[in-house]
N, C-alpha and C positions, 0 to 999 in steps of 0.2 A: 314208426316209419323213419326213414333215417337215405341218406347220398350216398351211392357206392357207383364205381367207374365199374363194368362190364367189361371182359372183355372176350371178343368172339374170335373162335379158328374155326377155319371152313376144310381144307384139305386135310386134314389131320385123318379126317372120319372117314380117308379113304383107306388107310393104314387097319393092318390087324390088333385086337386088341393089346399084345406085348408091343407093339411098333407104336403106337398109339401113346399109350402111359409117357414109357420110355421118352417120345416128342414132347409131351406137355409138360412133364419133369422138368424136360430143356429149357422149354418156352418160360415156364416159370422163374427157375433158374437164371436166364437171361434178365427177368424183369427185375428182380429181386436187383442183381448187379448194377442193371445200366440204371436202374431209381438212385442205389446209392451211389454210387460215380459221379452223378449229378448232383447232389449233394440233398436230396429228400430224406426227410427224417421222420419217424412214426407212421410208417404203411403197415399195411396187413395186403399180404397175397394168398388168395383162399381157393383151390378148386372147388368148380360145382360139378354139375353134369355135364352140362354142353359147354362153359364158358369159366374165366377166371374171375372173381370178384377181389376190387382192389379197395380198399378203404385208407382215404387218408385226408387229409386239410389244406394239401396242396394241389386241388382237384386239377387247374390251369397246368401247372408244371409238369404234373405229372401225365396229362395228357400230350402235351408233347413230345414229350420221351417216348410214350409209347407208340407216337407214331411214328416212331423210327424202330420199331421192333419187328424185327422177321417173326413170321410165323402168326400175326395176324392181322385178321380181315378187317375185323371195325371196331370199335368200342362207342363205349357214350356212358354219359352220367346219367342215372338212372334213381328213380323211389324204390328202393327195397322192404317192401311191407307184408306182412301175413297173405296166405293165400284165398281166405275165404271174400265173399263177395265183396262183403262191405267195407273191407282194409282196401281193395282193388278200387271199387268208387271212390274213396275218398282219396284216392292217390291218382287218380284220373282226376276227377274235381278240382283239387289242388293245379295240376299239370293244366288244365284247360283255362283255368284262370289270367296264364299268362297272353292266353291269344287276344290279340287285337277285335275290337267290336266288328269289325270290317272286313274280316278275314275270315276263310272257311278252315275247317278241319274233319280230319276222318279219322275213327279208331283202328288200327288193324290188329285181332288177339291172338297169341298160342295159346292150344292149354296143352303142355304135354306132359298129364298127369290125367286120363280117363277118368279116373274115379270122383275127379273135382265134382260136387251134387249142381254143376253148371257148364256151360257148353261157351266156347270164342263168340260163338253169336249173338247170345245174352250179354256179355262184356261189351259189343260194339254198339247193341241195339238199345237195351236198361239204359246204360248208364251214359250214352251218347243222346239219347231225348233228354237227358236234364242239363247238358249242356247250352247255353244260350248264344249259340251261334249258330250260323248256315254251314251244313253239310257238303260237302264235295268228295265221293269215292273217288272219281276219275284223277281230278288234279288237286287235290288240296293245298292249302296254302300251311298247313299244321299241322304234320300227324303225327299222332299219338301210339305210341306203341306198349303194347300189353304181354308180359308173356309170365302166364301161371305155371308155379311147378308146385310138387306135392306139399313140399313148408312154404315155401314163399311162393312173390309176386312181383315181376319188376316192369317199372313205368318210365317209359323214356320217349323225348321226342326226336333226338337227331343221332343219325348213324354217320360215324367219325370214320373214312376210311384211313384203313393199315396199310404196310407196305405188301403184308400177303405173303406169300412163298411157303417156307417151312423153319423151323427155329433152326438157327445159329450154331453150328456146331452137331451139326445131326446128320451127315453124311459124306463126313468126308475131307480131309484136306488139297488145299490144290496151291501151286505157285504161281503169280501173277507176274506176266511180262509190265511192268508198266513206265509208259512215256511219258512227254509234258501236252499230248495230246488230246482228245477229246475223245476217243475210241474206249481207249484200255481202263476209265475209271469206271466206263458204263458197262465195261465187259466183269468186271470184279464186282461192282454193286450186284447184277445179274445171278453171280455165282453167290454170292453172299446171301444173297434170296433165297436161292434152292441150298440152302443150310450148308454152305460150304465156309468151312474155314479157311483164310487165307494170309499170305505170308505175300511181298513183294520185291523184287527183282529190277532194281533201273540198273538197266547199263550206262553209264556214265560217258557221255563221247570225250568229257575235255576240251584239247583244242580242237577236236573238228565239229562242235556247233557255236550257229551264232551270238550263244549265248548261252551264260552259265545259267542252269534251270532248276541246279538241286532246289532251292527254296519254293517253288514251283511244285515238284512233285513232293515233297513234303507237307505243303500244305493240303495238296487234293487225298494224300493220304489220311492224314489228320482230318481231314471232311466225314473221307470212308468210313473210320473210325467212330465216328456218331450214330454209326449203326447195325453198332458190337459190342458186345460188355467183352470190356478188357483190351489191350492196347493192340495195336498191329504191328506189326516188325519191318521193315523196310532194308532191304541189302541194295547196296550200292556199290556196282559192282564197277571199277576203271575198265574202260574199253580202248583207250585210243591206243595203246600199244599193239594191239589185236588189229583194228581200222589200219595204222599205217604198213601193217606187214601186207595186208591184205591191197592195199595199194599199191608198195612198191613190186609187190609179187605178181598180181591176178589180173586178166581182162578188166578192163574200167567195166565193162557191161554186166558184168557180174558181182560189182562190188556188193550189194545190197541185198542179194542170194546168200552170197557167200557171209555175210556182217550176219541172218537173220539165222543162218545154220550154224555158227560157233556159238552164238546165244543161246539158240538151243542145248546145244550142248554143253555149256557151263550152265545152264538153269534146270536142267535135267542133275546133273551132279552135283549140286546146291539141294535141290527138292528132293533127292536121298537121303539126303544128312538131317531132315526136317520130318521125315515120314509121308511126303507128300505125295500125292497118287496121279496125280496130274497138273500139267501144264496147262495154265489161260493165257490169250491174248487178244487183244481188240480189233482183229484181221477181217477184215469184209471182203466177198467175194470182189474181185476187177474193183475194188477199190483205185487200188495204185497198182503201178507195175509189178511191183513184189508182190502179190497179192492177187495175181491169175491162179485159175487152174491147177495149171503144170508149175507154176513157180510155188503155190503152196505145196503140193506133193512134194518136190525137191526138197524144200528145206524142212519138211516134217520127218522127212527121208532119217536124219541124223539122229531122231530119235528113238528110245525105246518104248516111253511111256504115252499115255494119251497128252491129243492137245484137244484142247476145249475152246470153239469159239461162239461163246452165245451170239455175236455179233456178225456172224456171217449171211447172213441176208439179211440184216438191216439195211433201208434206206441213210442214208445221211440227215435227212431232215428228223427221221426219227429218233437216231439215236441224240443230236444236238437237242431234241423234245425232251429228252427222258435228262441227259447231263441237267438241263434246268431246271428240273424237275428236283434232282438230290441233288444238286448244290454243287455240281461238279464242273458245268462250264464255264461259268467266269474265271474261277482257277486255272482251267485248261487253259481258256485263250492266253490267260499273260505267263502260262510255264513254258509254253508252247515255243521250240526252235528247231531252225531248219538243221540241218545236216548239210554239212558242206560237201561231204564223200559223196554226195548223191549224182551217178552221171546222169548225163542230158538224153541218151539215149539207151536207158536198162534194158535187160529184156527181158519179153514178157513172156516166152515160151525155152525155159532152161529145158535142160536133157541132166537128167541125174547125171549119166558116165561124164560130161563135158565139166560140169561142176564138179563131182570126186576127183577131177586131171587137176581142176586151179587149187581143189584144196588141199592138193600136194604140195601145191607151191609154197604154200605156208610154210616156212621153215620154223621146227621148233614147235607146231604147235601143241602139244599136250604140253610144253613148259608153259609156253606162253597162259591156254586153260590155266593151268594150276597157279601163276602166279595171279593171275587178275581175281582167284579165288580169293588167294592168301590175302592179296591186298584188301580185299571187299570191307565195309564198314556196313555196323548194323547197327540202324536206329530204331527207335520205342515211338510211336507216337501215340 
């Protein structure tokens, strides 16, 4: 009998058998990296049938880690012992040993291996009467959990939840708008879930916010990063040459239309150079004024590729639930600044043709695009 960490994927098994492999390859793959990044030494990562078996000395550390790993549902440390009866009793015995005199426990078994010369309900009933405590199926205070396969047996009492989703790098790249706000980290965590690779895009205001933020989004990147083998890329892209043309040219009421349609358009021709298939952003419906209806249409208008907003009917309380959740909002609140370009009175029902009139005014602007490319800086975090 011997400690091995479990670990389980639930969505996977909706996938065909080549889609299937192919993810758990990944998912492997990923664990293998983000163990040793963190600096874990002498693992073993072993597929089974249903689940990955991790064997190592640093059981605490490495459960950590992997609860920052897309693509599963739960793990837990676990007795790995023969499958016949009496390996299973004495690895339940052992396990029930630990419960409190005072406390109930319940067995729950799998066997998914038929041919076992025993049935889940022997496992609960046999070897739960020699146990010397009070039973509770309803609400237990300790349950023990059993699941036979045709060589082995594993015994474990507590389900670790994962982050879920689908492994890392298994559907796709996308390029990430992101601000020093509390939107855009929880809109890329989201994408990173549903196995998306991603790359990031600040546009930089300069002198018009109230406050320099790169160290800000640096950090919330660097957060992101904890739940991705291998580094994330960060372009930081100068904007304010762009913001002031856009001022001394354009309706004030449309400055923020107008600032969210050249970003698209420089992060669309950024996310070609990258192979990336789509644009994210942390945009919720009537959020803010840029962020109606007709004002998202307009400035989606400019592009060719998709935009992606996992965040668009989120509540605000929710999403600020979830930033707290991966470690994303205390970062946000202090990267976080205003925008000084912002008028007092935007608006919130643009008309495409009246916004393609101001963004003629722009003089220059494909120089202008390509120089804020050239200038862009690209960091490793």
């Amino acid at each position: 009998m011997k400690e091995v960490i479990i670990v389980k994927y639930a969505e996977l098994w909706l996938k065909s058998e080549p889609v299937r492999r192919r993810f758990i390859s990944v998912l492997m793959s990923n664990i293998k990296q983000m163990l040793h990044e963190c600096g874990v030494k002498n693992f073993g990562v072993v597929p089974a049938r249903d689940m990955i078996l991790i064997e190592t000395k640093e059981k605490k550390k490495v459960i950590e880690i992997l609860k920052n790993v897309f693509g599963i549902s739960w793990l837990a440390t676990a007795f790995e012992t023969g499958s016949n009866f009496e390996a299973i009793e004495d690895a339940v015995l052992e396990v029930a040993r630990t419960i409190p005199e005072n406390k109930t426990f319940a067995i729950r078994a799998s066997r998914s291996d038929k041919q076992l010369p025993y049935k889940s309900r022997d496992i609960e009933v046999k070897i739960g009467e020699k146990i010397n405590r009070s039973v509770n199926l309803s609400d237990p205070d300790f349950t023990i959990y059993v699941e036979a396969k045709t060589r082995h047996a594993y015994v474990y009492t507590e389900k670790i939840e994962g982050p879920g989703g689908l492994p890392y790098r298994t559907t796709g790249k996308v390029l990430v708008l992101i601000s020093g706000g509390i939107d855009s980290p929880v809109a890329s965590w989201l994408m990173m879930r549903r196995g998306c690779e991603v790359e990031f895009a600040h546009f930089h205001p300069e002198v018009f916010a109230a406050k320099d933020n790169l160290e800000g989004i640096k950090n919330i990147v660097k957060r992101l990063s904890e739940y991705a083998p291998g580094a994330l890329h960060l372009h930081i892209i100068p904007y304010s040459e762009i913001q002031s043309s856009i001022a001394r040219n354009c309706e004030r009421k449309a400055t923020c239309i107008l600032c969210r349609r050249i970003m698209y358009k420089i992060a669309e021709k950024l996310a070609k150079t990258m192979n990336a298939e789509a644009i994210v952003t942390g945009e919720n419906l009537a959020q803010v004024a840029s962020q109606t209806m007709d004002n998202l249409f307009v400035e989606a208008h400019a592009l060719t590729m998709p935009v992606f907003r996992p965040l668009i009917c989120f509540n605000k309380d929710e999403t600020i639930k979830l930033a707290k959740k991966i470690g994303t909002y205390r970062l946000s609140v202090e990267a976080s600044a205003c925008c000084l370009l912002t008028p007092k009175r935007p608006m919130t029902s643009a008309k495409l043709e009246f916004i393609k009139r101001e963004e003629k005014k722009i003089k220059n602007l494909d120089k202008l695009i390509e120089n804020a490319l050239k200038r862009r800086q690209e960091v490793i975090l």
